[in-house]
RODO-2510 file (C-alpha; in nm, 4 decimals, decimal comma):
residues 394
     n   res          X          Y          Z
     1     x    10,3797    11,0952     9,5573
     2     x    10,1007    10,8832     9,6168
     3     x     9,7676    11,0394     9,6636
     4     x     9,6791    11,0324    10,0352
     5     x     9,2820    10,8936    10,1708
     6     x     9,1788    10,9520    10,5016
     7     x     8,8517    10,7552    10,5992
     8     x     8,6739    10,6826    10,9243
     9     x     8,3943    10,4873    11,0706
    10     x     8,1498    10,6095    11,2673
    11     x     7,9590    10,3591    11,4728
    12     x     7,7068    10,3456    11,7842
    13     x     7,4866    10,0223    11,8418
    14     x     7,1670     9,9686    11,9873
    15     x     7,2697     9,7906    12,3009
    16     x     7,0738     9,5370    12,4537
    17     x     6,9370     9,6008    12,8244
    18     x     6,9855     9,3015    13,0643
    19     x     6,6788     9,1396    12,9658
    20     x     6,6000     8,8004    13,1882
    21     x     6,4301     8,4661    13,0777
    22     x     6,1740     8,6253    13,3379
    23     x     6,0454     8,9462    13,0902
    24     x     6,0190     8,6685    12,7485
    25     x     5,6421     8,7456    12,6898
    26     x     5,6031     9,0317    12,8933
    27     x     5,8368     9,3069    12,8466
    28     x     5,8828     9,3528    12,4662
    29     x     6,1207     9,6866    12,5132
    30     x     6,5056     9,5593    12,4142
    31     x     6,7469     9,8460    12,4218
    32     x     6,9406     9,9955    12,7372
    33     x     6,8294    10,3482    12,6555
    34     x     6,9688    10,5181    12,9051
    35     x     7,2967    10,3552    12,8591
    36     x     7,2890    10,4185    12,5162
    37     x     7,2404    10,7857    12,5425
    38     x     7,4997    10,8212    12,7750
    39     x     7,7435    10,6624    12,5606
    40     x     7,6226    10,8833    12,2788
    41     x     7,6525    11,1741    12,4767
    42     x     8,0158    11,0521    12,6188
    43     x     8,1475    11,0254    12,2888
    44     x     8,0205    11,3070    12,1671
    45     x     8,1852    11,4850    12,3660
    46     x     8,4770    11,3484    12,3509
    47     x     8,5118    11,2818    11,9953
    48     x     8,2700    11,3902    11,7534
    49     x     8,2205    11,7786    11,8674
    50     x     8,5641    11,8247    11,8599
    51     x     8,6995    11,5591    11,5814
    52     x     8,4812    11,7620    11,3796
    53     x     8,5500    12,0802    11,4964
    54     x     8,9423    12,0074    11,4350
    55     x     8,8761    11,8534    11,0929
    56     x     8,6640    12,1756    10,9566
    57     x     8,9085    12,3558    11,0450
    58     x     9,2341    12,1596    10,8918
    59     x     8,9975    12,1860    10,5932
    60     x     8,9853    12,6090    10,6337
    61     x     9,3325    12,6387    10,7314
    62     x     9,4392    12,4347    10,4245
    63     x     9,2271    12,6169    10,2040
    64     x     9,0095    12,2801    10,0945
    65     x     9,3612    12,0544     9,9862
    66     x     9,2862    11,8632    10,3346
    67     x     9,0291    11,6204    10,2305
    68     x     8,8165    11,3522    10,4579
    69     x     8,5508    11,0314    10,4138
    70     x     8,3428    10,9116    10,6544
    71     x     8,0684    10,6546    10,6757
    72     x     7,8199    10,6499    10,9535
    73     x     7,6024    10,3905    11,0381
    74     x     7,2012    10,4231    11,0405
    75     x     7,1859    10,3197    11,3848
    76     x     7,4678    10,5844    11,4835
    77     x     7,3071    10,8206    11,2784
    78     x     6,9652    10,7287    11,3785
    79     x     7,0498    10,8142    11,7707
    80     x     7,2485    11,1564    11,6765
    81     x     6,9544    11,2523    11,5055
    82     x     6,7245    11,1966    11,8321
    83     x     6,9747    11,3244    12,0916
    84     x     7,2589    11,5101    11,9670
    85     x     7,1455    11,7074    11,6880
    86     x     7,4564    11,9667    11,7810
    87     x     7,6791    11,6633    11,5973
    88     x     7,4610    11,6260    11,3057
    89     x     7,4697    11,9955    11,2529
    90     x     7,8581    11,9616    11,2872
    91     x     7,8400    11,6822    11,0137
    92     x     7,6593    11,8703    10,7952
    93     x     7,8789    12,1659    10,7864
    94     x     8,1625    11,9303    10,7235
    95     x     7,9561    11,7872    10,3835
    96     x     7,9108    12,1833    10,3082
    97     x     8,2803    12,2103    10,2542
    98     x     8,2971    11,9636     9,9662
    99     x     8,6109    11,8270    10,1022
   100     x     8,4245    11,5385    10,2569
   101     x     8,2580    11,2141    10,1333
   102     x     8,0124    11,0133    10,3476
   103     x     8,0120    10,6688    10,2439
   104     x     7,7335    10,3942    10,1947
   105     x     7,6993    10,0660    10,4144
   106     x     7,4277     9,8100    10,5706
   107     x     7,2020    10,0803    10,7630
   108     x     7,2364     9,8542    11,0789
   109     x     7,6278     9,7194    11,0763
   110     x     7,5236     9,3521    11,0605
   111     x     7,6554     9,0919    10,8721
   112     x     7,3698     9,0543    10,5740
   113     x     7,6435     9,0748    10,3042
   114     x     7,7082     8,6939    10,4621
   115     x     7,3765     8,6137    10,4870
   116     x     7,0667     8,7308    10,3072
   117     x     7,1604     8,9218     9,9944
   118     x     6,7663     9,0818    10,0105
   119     x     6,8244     9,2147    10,3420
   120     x     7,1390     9,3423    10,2687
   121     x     6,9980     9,5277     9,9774
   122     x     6,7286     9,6622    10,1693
   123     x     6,9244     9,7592    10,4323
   124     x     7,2006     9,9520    10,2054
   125     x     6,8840    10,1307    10,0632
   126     x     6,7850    10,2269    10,4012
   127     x     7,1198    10,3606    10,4583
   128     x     7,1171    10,5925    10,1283
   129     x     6,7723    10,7159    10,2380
   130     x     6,9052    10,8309    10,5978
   131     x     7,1872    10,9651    10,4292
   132     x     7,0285    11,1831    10,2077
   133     x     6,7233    11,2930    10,4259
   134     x     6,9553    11,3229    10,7597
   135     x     7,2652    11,4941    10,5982
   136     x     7,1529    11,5826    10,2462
   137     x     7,4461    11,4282    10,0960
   138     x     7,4344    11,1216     9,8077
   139     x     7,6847    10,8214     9,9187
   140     x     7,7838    10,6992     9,5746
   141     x     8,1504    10,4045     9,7075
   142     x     8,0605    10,1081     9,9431
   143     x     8,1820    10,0319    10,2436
   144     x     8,0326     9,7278    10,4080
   145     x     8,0348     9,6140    10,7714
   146     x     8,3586     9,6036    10,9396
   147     x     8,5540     9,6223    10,5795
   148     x     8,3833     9,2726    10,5706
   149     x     8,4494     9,1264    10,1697
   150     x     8,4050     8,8537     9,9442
   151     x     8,5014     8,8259     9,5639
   152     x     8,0734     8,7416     9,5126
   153     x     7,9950     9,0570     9,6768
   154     x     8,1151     9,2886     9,4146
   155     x     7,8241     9,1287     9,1592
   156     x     7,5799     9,2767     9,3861
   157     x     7,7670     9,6209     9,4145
   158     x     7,7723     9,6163     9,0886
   159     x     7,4095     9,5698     9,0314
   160     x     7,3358     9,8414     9,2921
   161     x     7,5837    10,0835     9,1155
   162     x     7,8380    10,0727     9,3288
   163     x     8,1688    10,0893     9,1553
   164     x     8,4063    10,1131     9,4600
   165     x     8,4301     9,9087     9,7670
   166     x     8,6639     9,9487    10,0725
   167     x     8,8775     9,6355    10,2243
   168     x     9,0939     9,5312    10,4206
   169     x     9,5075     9,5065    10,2828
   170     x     9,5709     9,2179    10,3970
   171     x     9,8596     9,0347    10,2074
   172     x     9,6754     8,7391    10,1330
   173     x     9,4106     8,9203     9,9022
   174     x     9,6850     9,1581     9,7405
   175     x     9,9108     8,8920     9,6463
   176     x    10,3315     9,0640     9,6101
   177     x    10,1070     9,3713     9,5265
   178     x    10,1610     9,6790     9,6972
   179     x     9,8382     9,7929     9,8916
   180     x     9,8906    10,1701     9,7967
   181     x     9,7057    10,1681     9,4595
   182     x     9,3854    10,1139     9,3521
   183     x     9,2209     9,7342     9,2822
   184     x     8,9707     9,5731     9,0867
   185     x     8,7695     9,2943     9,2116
   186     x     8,8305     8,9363     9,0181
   187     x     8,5096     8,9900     8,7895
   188     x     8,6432     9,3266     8,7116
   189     x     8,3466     9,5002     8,7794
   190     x     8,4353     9,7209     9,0664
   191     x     8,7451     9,8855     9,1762
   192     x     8,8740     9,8018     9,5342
   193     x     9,0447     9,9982     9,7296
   194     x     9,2679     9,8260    10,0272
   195     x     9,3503     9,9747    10,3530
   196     x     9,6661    10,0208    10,4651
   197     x     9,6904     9,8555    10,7864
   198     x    10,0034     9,9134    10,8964
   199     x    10,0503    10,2581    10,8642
   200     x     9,6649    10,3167    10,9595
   201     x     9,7263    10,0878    11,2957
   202     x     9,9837    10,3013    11,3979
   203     x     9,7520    10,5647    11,4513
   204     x     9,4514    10,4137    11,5833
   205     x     9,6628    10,1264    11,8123
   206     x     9,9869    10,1767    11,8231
   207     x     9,9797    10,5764    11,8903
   208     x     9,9657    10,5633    12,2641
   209     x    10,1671    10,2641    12,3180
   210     x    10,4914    10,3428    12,5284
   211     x    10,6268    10,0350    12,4331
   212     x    10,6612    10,1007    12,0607
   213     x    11,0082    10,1308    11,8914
   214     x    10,8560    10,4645    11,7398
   215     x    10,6786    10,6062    12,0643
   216     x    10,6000    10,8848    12,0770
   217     x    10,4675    10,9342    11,7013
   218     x    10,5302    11,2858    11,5655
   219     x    10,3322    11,4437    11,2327
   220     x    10,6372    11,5051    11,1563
   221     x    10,7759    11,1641    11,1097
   222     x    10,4708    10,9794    11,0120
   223     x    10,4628    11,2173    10,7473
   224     x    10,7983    11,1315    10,6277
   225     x    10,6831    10,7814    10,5724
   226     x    10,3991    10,8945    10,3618
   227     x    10,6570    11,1087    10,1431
   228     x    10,8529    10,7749    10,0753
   229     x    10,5795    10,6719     9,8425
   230     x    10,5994    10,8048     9,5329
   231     x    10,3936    10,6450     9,3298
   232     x    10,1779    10,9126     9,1632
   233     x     9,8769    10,7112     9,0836
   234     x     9,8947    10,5175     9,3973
   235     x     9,7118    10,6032     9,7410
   236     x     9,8038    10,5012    10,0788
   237     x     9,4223    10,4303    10,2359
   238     x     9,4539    10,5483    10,5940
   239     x     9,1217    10,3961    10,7348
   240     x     9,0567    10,3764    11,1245
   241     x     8,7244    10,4219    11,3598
   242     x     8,6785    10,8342    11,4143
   243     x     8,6443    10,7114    11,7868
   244     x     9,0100    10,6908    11,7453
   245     x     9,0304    11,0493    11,8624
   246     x     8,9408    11,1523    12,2468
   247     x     8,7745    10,7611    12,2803
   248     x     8,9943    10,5171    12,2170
   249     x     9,2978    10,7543    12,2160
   250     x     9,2471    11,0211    12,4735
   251     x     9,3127    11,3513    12,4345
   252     x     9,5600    11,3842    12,6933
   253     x     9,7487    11,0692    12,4868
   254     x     9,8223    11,4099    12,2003
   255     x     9,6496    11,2223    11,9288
   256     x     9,4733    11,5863    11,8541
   257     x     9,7453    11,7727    11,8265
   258     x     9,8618    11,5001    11,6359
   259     x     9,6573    11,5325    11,4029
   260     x     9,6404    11,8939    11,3976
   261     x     9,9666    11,9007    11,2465
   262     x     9,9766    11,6306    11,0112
   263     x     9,8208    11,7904    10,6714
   264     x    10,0599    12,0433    10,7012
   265     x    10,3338    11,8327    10,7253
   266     x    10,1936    11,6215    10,4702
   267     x    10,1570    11,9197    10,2420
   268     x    10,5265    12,0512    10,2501
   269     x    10,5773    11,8334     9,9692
   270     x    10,4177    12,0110     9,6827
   271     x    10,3488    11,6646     9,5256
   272     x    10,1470    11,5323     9,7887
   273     x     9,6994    11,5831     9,8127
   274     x     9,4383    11,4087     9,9627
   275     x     9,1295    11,2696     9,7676
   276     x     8,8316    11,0677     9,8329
   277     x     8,7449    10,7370     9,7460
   278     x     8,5885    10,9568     9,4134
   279     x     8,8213    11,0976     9,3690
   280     x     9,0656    10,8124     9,3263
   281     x     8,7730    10,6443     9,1047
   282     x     8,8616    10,8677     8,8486
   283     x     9,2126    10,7412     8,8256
   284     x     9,2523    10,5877     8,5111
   285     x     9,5095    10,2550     8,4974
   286     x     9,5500    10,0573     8,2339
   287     x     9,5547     9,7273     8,4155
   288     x     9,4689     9,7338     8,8026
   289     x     9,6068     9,4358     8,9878
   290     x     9,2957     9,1945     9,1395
   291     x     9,1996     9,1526     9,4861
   292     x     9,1239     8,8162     9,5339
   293     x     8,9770     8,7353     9,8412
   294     x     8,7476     8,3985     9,7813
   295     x     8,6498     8,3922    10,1937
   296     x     8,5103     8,6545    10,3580
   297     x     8,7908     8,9428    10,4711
   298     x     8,7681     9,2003    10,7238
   299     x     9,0054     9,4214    10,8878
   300     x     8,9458     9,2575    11,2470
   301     x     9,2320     9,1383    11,4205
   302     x     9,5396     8,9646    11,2804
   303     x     9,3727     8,7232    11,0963
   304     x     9,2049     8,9254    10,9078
   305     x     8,8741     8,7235    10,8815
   306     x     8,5077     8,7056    11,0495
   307     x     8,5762     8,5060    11,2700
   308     x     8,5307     8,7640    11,5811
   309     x     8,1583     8,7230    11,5050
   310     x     8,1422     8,3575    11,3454
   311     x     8,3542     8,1504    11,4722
   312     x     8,1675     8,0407    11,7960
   313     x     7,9013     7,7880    11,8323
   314     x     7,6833     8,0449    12,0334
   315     x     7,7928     8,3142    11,7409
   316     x     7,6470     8,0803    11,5021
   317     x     7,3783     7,9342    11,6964
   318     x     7,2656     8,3099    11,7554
   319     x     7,3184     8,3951    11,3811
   320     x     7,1507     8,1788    11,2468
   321     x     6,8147     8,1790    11,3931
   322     x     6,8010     8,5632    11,3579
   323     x     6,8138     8,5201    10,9720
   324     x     6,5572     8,2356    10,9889
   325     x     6,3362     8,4961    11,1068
   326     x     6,3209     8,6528    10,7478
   327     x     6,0625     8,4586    10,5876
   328     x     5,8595     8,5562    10,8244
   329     x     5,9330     8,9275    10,9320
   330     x     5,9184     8,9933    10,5129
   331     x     5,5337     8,8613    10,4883
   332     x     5,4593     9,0422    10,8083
   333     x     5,6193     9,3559    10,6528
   334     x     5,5206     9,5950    10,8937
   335     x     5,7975     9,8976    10,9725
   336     x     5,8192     9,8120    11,3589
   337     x     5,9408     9,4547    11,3291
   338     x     6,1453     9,4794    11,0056
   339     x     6,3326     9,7800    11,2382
   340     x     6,3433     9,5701    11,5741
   341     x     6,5079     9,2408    11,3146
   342     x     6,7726     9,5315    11,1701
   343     x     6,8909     9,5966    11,5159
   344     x     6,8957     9,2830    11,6090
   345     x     7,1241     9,1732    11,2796
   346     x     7,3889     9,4488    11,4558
   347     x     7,7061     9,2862    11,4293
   348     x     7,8202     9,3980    11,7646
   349     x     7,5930     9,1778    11,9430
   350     x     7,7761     8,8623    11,7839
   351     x     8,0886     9,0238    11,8486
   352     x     8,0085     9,0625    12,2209
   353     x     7,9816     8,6632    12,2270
   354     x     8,3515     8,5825    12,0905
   355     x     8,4860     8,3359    12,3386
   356     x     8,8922     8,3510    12,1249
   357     x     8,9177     8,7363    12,2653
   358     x     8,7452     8,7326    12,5715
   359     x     9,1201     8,7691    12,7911
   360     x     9,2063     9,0771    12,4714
   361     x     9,1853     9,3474    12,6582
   362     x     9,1012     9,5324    12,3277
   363     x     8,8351     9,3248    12,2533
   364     x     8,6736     9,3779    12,6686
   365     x     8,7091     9,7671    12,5927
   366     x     8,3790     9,7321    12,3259
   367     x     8,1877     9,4767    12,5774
   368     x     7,9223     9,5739    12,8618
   369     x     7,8583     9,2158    12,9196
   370     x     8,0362     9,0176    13,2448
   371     x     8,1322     8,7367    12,9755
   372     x     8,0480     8,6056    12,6171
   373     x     7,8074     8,3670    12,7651
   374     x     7,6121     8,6567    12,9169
   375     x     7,5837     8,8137    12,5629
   376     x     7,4572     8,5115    12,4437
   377     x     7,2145     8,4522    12,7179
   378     x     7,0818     8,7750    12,7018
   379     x     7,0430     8,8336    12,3049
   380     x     6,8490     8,4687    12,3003
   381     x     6,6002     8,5460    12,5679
   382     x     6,5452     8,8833    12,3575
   383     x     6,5126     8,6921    12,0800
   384     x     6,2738     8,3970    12,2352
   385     x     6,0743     8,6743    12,3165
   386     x     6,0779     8,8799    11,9510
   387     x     6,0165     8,5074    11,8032
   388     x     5,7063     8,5316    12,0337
   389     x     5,5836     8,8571    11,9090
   390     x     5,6021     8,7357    11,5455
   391     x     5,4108     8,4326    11,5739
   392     x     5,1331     8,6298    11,7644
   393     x     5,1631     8,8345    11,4073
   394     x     5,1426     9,2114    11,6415
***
């Protein structure tokens, strides 16, 4: 059967404090830090202590055939590092295992890839650096914001040696393709390797819902529809946030015990294994199909696009003065700024300021803001006031 690749995202922002047209030129501190912290701590708790915990030990009990990929983003990383260094430790003793691959991305989650190739670089560069100095492990397949991709952004992948990229399986970029194999992008450069949406959205959506013809979801049974592929150089990419487990999905909602069973219901048939991204990189096909996607792609909502952070004229009003800011943050070049402009490029902020979803009550379950026009509000009068400190040159 076809190989099976468990991935998750791990993701924190920066959030902004409420920050008034009043403070612009006299308060130049931007994050809610004490929000922020207990957020971290909160899901912690919830989910990364004992996510890990579970996973280390799926990985024991299964004698290293249960294998797992994560990427984490800098900023997540970044505030782990500072206040929970219990979860780092927990991190690293999954990468001890060698059953898990951390994977590279844009060291702030923002949308460069659509924006300023340079920054993007840098910021991918920034992410490998953390990586290796934080959790001593070397990221060598791409992931980029959100699953965010575009047939142009495999040339730059490729020039960074990347030669594996995650996206989104969306049936417009796989064509009458299947999504459970391996792709390569239309230059042929880099292999792609599509998500599985359906069968990873039951898990991290539809798990809890009452309402679902297949309510409640056994290991079991979802199993049983992994079995039915039996492609043997195929690979059904189950990719989903890690907040998936004790955040979005509470415990009490069984998504643990869940998952606690699934490898070993996976594993009674003796043809099925995990891999990594890596590992599936060394799969050898004589002619991969192409995934085309000519637009931008994510694996946001049904339409499978960005437009949950660029569809809006305050989205794009927003967006585009914080990249007109590069010319200017590059020649001032100084650590503090370039960091502040990172955080600022998070992609959460723009998603915060989607007027389509702001009734989804999906969408109102990431927010801390009354309204989109709040984010808005509140990210330009943090930016009038950052535009201040870089014409002063501090």
């Amino acid at each position: 059967m076809a190989a099976i690749c468990f991935y998750f995202q791990v993701h924190q922002p920066y959030r902004l404090k409420n920050y008034s047209f009043f403070k612009i030129g006299k308060d130049h501190a931007y994050e809610a830090t004490a929000q922020n912290v207990e957020i971290l701590n909160r899901v912690s708790d919830l989910c990364y202590l004992p996510a890990n915990a579970m996973m280390y030990k799926l990985i024991q009990e299964n004698e290293g055939r249960f294998k797992i990929t994560y990427s984490i983003t800098g900023t997540c990383i970044e505030q782990l590092h500072r206040h929970r260094p219990d979860v780092i430790d927990s991190f690293r003793r999954l990468a001890e295992t060698g059953c898990v691959e951390f994977l590279s991305e844009t060291y702030y989650h923002s949308l460069a890839s659509l924006y300023s190739p340079t920054e993007f670089v840098r910021q991918v560069k920034l992410h490998e650096k953390a990586m290796q100095n934080i959790l001593g492990v070397k990221t060598k397949v791409f992931r980029n914001t959100e699953l965010m991709y575009q047939n142009g952004l495999s040339d730059l992948l490729d020039e960074m040696g990347y030669k594996m990229v995650l996206a989104e399986g969306g049936r417009k970029f796989l064509g009458a393709e299947s999504a459970n194999q391996i792709f390569q992008s239309k230059n042929e450069k880099t292999k792609v390797l599509p998500r599985n949406f359906i069968l990873s959205d039951d898990i991290a959506f539809r798990f809890s819902d009452p309402t679902w013809s297949e309510y409640p979801l056994l290991a079991d049974t979802f199993a049983s529809w992994l079995h039915n592929v039996e492609d043997p150089n195929g690979c059904i990419n189950l990719f989903m946030d890690y907040e998936t487990f004790g955040e979005h999905r509470k415990q009490e909602t069984g998504i643990f015990d869940f998952m606690k069973h699934l490898p070993k219901q996976i594993l009674k048939d003796k043809k099925a294994h995990f891999a990594t991204p890596s590992d599936l990189l060394k799969i050898k096909k004589t002619k991969p199909p192409v995934y085309d996607s000519p637009a931008w792609s994510s694996w946001a909502d049904a339409d499978k696009d960005v437009s949950a952070w660029t569809e809006d004229h305050m989205q794009r009003d927003a967006l585009r003065k914080i990249y007109a800011l590069e010319p200017v943050v590059l020649k001032l070049g100084k650590p503090d700024i370039l960091d502040v402009w990172g955080k600022l490029q998070t992609s959460d902020h723009f998603y915060y300021m989607s007027t389509r979803y702001r009734n989804d009550a999906t969408h109102q379950s990431f927010t801390h803001y009354n309204s989109p026009y709040d984010a808005y509000l509140n990210f330009m009068n943090v930016l009038s006031d950052f535009q201040g400190i870089l014409s002063s040159g501090l």
